[in-house]
Predicted model as a PDB file, atoms N, CA, C, CB and O in Angstrom, pLDDT in the B-factor column:
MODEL        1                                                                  
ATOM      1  N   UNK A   1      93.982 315.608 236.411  1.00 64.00           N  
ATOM      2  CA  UNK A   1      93.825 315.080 235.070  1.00 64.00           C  
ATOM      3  C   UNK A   1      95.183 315.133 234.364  1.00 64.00           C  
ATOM      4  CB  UNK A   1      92.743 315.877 234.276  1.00 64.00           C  
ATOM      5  O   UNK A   1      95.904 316.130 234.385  1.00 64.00           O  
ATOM      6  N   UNK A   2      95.490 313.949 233.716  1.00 76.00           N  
ATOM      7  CA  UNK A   2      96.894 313.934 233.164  1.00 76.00           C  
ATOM      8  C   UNK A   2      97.170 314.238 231.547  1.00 76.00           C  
ATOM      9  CB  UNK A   2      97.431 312.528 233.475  1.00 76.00           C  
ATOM     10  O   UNK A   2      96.789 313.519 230.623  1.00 76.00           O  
ATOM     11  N   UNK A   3      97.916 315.461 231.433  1.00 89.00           N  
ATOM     12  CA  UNK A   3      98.082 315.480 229.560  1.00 89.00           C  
ATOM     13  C   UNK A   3      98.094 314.635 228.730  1.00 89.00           C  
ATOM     14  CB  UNK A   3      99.102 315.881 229.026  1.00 89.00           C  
ATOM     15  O   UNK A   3      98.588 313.541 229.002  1.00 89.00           O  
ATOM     16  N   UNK A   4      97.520 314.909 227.399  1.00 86.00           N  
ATOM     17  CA  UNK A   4      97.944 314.241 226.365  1.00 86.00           C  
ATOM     18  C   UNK A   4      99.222 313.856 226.130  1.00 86.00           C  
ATOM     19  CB  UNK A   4      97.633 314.781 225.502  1.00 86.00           C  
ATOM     20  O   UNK A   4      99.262 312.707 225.691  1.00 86.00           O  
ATOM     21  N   UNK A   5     100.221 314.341 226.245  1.00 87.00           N  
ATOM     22  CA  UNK A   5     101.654 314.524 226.040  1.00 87.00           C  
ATOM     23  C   UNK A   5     102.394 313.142 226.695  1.00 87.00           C  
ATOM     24  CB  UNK A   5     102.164 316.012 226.804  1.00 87.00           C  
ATOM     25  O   UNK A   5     102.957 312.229 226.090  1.00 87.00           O  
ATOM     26  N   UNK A   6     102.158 313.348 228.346  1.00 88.00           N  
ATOM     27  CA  UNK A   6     102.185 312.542 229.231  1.00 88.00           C  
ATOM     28  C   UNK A   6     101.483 311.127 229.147  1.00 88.00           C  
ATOM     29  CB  UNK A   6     101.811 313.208 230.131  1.00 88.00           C  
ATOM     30  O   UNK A   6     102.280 310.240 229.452  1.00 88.00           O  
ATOM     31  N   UNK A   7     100.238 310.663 228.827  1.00 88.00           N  
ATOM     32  CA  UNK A   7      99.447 309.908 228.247  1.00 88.00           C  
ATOM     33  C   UNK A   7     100.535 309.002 226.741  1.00 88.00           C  
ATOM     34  CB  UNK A   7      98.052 311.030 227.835  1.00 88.00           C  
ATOM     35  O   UNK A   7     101.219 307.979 226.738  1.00 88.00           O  
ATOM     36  N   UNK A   8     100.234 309.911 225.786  1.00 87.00           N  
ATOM     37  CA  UNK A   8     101.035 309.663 224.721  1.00 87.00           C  
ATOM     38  C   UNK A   8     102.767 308.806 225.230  1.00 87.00           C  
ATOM     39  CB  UNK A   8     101.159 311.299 223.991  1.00 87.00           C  
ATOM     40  O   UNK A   8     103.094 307.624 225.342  1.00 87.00           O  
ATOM     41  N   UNK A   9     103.395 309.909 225.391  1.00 89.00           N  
ATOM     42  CA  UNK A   9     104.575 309.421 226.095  1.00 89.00           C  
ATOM     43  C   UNK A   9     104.739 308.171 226.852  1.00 89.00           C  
ATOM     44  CB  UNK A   9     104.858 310.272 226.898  1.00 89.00           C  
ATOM     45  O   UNK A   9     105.788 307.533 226.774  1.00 89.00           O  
ATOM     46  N   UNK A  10     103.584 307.729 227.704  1.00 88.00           N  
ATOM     47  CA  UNK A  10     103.530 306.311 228.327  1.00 88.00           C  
ATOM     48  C   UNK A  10     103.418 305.285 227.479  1.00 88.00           C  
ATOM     49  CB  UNK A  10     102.487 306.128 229.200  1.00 88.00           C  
ATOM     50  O   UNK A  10     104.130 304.289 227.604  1.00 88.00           O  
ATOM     51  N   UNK A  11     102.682 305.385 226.698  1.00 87.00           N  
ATOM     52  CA  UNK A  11     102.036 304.642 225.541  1.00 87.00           C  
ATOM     53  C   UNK A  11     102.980 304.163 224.299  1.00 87.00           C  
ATOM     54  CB  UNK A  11     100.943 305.582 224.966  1.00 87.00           C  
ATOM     55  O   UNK A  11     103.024 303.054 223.767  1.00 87.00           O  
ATOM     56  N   UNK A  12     103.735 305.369 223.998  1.00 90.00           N  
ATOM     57  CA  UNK A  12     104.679 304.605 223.332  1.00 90.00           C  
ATOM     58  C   UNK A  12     105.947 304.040 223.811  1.00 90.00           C  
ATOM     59  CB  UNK A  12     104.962 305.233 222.440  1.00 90.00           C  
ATOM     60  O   UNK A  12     106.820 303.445 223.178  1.00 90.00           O  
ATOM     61  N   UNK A  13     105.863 304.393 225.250  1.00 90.00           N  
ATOM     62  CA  UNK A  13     106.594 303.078 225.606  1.00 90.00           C  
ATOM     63  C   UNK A  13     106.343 301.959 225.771  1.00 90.00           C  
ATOM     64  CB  UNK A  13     107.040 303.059 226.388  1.00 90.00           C  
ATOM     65  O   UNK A  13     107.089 301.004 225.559  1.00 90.00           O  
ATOM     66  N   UNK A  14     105.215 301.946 226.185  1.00 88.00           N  
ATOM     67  CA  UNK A  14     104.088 300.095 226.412  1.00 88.00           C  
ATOM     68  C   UNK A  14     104.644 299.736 225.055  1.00 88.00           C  
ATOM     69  CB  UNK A  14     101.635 300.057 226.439  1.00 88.00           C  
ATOM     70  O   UNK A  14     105.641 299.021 225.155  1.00 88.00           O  
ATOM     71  N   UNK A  15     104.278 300.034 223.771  1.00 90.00           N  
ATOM     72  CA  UNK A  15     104.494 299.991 222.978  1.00 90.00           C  
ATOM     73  C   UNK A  15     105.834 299.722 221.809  1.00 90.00           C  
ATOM     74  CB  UNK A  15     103.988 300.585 223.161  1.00 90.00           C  
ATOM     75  O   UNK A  15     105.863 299.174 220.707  1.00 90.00           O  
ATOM     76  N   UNK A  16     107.016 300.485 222.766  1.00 90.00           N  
ATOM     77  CA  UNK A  16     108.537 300.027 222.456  1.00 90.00           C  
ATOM     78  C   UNK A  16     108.371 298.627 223.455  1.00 90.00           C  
ATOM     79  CB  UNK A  16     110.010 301.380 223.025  1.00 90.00           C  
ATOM     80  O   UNK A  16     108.117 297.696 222.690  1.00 90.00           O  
ATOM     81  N   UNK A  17     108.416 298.179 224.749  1.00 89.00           N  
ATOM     82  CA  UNK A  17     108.525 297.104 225.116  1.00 89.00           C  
ATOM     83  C   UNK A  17     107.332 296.052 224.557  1.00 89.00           C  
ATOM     84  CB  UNK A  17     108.657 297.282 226.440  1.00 89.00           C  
ATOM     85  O   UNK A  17     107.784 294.915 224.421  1.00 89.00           O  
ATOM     86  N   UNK A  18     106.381 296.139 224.322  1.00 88.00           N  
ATOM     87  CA  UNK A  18     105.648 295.482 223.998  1.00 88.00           C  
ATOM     88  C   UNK A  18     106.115 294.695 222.757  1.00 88.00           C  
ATOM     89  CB  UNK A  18     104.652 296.153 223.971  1.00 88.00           C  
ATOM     90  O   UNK A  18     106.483 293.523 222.824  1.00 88.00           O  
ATOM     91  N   UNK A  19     106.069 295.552 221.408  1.00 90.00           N  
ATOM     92  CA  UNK A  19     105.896 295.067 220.200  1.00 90.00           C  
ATOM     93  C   UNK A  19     107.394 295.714 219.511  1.00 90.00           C  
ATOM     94  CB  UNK A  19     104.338 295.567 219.527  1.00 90.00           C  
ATOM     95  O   UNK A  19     107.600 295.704 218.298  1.00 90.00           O  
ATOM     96  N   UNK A  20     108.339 296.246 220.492  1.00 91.00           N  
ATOM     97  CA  UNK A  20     109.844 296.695 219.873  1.00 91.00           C  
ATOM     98  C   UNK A  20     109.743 297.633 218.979  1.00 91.00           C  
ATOM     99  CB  UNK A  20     110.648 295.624 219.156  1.00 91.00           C  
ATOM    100  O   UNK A  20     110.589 297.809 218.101  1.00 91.00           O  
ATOM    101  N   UNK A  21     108.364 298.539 219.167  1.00 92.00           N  
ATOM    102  CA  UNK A  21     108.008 300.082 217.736  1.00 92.00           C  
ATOM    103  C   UNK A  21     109.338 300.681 218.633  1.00 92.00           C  
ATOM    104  CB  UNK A  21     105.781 301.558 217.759  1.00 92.00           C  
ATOM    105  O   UNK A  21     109.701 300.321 219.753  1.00 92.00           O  
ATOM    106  N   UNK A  22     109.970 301.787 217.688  1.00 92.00           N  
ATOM    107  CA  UNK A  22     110.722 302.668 217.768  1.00 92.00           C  
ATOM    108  C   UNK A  22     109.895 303.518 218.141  1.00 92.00           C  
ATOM    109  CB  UNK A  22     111.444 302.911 216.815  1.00 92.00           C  
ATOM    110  O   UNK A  22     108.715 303.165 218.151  1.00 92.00           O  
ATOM    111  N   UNK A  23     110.268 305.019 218.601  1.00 90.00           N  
ATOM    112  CA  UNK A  23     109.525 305.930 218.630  1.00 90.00           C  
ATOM    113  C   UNK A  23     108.499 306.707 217.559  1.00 90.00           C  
ATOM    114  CB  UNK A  23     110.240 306.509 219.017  1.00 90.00           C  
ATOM    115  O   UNK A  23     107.386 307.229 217.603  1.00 90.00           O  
ATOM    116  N   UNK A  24     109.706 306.432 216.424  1.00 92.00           N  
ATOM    117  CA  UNK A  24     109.011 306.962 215.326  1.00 92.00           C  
ATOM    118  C   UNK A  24     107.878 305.896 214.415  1.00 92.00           C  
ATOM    119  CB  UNK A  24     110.193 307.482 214.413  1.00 92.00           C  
ATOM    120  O   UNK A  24     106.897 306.137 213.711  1.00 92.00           O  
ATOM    121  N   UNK A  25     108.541 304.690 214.817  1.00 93.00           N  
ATOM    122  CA  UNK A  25     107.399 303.953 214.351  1.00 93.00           C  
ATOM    123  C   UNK A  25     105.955 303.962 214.862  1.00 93.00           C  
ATOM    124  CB  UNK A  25     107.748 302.798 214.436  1.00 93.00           C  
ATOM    125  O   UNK A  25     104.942 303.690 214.216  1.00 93.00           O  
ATOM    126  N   UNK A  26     106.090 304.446 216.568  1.00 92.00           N  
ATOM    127  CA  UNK A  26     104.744 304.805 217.176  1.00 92.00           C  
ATOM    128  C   UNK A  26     103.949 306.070 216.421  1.00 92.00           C  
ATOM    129  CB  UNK A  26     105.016 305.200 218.756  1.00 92.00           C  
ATOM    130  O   UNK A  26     102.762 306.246 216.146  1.00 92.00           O  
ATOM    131  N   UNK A  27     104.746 306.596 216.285  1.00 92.00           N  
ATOM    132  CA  UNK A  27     104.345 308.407 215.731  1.00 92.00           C  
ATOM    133  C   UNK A  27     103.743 308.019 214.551  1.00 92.00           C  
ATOM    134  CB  UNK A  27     105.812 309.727 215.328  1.00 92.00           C  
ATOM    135  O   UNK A  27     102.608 308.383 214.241  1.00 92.00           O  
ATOM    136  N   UNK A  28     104.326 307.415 213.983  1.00 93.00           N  
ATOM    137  CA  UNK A  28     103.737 307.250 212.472  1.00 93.00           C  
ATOM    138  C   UNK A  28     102.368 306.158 212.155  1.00 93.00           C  
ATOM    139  CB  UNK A  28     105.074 306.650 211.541  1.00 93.00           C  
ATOM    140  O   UNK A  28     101.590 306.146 211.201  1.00 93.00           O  
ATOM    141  N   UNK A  29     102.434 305.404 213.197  1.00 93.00           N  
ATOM    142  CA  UNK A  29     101.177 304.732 213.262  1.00 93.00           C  
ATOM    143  C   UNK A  29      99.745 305.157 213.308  1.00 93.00           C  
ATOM    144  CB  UNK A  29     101.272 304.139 214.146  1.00 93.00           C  
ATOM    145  O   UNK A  29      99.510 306.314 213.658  1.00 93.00           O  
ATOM    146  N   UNK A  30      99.000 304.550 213.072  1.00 92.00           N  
ATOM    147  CA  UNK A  30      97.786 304.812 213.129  1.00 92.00           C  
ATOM    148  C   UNK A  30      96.750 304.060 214.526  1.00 92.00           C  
ATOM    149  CB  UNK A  30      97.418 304.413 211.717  1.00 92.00           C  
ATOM    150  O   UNK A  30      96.871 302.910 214.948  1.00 92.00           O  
ATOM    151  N   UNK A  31      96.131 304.721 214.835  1.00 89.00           N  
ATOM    152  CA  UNK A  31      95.467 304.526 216.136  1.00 89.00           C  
ATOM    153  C   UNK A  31      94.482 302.695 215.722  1.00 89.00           C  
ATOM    154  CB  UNK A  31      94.188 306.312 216.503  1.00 89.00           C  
ATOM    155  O   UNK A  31      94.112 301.896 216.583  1.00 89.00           O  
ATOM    156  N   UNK A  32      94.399 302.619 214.977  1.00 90.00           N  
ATOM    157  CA  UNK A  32      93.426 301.355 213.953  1.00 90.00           C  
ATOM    158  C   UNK A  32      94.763 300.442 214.247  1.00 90.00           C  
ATOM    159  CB  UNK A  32      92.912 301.761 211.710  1.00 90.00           C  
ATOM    160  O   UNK A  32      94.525 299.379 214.820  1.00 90.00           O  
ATOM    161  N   UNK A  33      96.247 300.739 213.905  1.00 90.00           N  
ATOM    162  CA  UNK A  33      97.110 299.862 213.867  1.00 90.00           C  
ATOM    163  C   UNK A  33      97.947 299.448 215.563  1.00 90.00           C  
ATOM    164  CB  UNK A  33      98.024 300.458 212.708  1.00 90.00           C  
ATOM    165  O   UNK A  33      98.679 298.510 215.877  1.00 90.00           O  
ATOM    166  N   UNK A  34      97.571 300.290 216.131  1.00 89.00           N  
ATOM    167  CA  UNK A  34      97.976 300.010 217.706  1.00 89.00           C  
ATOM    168  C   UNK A  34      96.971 298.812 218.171  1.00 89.00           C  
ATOM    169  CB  UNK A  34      97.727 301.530 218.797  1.00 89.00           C  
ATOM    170  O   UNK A  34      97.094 297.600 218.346  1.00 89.00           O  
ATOM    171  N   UNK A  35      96.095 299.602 218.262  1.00 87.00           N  
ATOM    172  CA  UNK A  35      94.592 298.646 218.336  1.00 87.00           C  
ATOM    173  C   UNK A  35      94.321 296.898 217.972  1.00 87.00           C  
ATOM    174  CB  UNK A  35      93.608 299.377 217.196  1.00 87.00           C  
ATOM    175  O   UNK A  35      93.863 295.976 218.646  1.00 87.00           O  
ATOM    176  N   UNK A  36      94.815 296.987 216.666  1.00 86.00           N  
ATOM    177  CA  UNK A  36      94.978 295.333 215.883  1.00 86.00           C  
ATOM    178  C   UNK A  36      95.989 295.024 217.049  1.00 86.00           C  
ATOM    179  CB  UNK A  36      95.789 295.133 213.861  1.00 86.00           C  
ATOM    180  O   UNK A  36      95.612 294.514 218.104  1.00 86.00           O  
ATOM    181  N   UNK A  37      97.366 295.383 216.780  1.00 87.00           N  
ATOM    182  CA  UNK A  37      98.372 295.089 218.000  1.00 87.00           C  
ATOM    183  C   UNK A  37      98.194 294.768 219.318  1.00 87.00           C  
ATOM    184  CB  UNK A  37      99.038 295.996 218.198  1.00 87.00           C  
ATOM    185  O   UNK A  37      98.873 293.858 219.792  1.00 87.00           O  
ATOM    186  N   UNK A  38      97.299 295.429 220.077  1.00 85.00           N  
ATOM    187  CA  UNK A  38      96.919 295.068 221.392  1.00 85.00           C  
ATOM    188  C   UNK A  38      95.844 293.775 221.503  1.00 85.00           C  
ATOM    189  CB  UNK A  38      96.316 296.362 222.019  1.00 85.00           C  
ATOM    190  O   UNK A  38      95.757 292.817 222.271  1.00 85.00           O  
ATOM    191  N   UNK A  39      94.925 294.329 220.124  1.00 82.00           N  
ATOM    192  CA  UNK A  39      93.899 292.526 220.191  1.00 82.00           C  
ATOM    193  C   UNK A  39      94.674 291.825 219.923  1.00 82.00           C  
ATOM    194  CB  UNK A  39      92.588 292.010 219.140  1.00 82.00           C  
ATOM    195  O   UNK A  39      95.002 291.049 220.820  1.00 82.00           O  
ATOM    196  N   UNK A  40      95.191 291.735 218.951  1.00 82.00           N  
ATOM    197  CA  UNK A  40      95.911 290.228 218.847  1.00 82.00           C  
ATOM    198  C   UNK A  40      96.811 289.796 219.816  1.00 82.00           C  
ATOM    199  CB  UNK A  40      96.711 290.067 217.653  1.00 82.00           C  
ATOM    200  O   UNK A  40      96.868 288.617 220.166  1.00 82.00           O  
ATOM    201  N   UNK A  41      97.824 291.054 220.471  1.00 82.00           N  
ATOM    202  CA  UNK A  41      98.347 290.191 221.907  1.00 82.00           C  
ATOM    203  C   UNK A  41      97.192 290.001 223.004  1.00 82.00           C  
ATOM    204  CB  UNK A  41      99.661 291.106 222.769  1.00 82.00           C  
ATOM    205  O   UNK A  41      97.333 289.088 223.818  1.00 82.00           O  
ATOM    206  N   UNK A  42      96.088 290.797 223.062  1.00 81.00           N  
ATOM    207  CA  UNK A  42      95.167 290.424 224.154  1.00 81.00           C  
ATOM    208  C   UNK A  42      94.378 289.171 223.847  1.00 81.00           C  
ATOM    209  CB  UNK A  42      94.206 291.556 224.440  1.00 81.00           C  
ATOM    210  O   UNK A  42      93.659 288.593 224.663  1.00 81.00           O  
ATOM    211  N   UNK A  43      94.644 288.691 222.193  1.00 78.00           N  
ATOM    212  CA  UNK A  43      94.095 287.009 221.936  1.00 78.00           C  
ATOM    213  C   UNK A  43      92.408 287.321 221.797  1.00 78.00           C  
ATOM    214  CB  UNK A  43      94.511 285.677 223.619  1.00 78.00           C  
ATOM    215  O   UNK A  43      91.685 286.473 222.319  1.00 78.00           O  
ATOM    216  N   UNK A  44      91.917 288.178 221.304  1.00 64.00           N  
ATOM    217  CA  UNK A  44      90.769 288.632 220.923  1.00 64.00           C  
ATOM    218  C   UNK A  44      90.525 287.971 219.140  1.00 64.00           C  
ATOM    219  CB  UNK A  44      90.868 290.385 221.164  1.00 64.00           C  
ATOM    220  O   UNK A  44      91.165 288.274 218.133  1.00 64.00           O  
ATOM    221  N   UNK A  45      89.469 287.087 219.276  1.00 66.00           N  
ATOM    222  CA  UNK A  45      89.465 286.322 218.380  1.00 66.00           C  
ATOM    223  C   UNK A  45      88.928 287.559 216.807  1.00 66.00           C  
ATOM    224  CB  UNK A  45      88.406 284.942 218.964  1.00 66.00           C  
ATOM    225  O   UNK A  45      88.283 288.537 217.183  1.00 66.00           O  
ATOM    226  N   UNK A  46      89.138 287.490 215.560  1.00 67.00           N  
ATOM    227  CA  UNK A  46      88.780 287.905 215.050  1.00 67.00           C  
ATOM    228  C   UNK A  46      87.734 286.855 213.970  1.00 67.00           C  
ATOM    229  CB  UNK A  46      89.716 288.622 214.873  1.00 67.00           C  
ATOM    230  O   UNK A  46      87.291 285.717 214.125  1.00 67.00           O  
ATOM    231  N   UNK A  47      87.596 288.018 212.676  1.00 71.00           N  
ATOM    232  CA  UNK A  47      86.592 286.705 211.764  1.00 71.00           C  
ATOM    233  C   UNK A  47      87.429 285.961 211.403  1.00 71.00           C  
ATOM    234  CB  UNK A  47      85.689 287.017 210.364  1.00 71.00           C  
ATOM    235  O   UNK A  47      88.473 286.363 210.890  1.00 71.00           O  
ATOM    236  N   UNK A  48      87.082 284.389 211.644  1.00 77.00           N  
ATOM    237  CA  UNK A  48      87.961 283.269 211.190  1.00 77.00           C  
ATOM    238  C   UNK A  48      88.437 283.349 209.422  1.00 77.00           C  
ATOM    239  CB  UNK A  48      87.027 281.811 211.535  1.00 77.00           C  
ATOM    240  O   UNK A  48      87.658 283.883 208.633  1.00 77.00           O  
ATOM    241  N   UNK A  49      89.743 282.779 208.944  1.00 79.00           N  
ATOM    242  CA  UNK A  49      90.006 282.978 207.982  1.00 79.00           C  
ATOM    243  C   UNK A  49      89.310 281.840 206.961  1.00 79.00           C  
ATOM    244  CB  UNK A  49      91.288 283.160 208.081  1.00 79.00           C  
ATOM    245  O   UNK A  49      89.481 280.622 206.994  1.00 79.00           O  
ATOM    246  N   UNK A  50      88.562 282.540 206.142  1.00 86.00           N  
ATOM    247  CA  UNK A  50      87.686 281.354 205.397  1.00 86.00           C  
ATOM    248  C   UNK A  50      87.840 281.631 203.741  1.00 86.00           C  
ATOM    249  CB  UNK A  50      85.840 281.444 205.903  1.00 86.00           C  
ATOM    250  O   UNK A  50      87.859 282.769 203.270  1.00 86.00           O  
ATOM    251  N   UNK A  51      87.931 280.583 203.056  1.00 88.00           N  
ATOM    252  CA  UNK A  51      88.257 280.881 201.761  1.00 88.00           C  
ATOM    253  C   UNK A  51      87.490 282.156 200.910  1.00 88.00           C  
ATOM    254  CB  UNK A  51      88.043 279.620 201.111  1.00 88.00           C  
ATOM    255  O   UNK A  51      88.039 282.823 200.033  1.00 88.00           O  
ATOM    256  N   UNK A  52      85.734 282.366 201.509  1.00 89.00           N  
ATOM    257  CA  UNK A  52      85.264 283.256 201.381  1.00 89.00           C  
ATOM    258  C   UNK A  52      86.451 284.778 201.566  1.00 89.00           C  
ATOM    259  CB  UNK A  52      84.146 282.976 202.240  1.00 89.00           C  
ATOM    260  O   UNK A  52      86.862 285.547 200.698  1.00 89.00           O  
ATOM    261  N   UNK A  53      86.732 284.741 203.145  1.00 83.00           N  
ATOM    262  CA  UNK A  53      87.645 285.909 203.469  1.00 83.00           C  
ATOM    263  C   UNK A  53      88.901 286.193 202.645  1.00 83.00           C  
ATOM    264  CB  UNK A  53      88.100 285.744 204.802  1.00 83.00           C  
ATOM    265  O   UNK A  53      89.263 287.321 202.310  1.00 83.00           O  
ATOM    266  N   UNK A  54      89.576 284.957 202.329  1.00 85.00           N  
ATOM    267  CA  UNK A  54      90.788 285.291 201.870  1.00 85.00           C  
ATOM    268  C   UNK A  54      90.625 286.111 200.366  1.00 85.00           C  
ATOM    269  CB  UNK A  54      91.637 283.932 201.812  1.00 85.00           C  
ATOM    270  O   UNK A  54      91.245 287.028 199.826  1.00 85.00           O  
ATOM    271  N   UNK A  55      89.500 285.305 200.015  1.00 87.00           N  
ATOM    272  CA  UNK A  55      89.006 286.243 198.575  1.00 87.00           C  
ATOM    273  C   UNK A  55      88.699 287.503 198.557  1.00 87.00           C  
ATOM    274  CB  UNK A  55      87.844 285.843 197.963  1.00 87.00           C  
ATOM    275  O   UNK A  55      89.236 288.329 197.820  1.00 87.00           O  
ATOM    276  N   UNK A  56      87.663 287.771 199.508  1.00 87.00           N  
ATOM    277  CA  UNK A  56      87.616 289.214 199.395  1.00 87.00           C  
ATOM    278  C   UNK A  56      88.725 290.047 200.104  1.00 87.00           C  
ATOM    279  CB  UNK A  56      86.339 289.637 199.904  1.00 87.00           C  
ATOM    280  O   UNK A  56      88.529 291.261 200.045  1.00 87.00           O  
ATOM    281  N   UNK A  57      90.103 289.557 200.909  1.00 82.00           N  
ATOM    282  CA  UNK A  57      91.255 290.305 201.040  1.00 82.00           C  
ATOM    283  C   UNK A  57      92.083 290.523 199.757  1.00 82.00           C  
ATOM    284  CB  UNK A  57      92.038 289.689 202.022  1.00 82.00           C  
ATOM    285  O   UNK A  57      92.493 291.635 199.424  1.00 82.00           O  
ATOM    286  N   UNK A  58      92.333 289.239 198.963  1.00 87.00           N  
ATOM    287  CA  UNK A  58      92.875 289.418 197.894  1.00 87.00           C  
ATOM    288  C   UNK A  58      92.626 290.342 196.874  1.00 87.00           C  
ATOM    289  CB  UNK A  58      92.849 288.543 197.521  1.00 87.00           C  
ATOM    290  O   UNK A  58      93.388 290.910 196.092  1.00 87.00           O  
ATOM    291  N   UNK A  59      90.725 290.407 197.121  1.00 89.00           N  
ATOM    292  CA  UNK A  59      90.538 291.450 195.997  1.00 89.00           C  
ATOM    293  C   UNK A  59      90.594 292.606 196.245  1.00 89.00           C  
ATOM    294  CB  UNK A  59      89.494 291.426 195.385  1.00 89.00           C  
ATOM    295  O   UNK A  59      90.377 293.391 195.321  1.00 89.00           O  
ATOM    296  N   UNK A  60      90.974 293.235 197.880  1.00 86.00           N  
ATOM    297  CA  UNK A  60      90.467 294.942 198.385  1.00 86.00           C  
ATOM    298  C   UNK A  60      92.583 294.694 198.592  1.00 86.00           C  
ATOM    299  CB  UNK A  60      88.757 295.363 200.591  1.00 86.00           C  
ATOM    300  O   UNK A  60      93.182 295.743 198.829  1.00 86.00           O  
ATOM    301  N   UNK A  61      93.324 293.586 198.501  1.00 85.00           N  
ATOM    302  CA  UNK A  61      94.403 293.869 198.540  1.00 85.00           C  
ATOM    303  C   UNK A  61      95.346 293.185 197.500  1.00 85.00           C  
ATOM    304  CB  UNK A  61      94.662 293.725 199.710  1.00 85.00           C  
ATOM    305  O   UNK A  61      96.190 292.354 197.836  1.00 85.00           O  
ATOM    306  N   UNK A  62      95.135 293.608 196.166  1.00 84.00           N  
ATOM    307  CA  UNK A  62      95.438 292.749 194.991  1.00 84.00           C  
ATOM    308  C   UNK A  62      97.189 292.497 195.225  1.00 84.00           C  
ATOM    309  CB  UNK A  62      94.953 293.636 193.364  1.00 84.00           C  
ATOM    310  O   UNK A  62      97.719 291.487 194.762  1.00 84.00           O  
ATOM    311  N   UNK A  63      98.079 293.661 196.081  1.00 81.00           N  
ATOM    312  CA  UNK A  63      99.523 293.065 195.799  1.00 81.00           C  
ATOM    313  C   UNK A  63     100.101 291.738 196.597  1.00 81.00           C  
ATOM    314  CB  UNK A  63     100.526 294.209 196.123  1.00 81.00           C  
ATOM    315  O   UNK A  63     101.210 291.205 196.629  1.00 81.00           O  
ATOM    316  N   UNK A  64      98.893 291.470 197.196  1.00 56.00           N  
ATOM    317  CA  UNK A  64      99.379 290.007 197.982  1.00 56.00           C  
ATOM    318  C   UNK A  64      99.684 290.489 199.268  1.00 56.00           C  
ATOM    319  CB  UNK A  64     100.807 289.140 197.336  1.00 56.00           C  
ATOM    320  O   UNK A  64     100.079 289.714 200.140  1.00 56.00           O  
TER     321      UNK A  64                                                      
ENDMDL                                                                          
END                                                                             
């Protein structure tokens, strides 16, 4: 069975070649924000953007 450490360590390298995170940009991320990153390069469709959606982003994210 292979450590966390070891695990981790792989990962943010997928992650420097993948999407160019620094190390510390991996560290500081959030497991929710790797995740978006890998669907959207794995082309995993999300909810389509619909004027409905954009409204309720605008309103849970008023600075634009």
């Amino acid at each position: 069975m292979s450590r966390f450490s070891d695990q981790a360590a792989r990962l943010a390298g997928m992650a420097g070649l993948a999407f160019g995170w620094s190390p510390d940009i991996f560290w500081r991320s959030t497991p929710a924000e790797l995740a978006a990153l890998i669907g959207a390069a794995a082309g995993e469709a999300g909810e389509p953007l619909t004027p409905d959606l954009l409204a309720r982003l605008q309103e849970q994210f008023p600075d634009g």
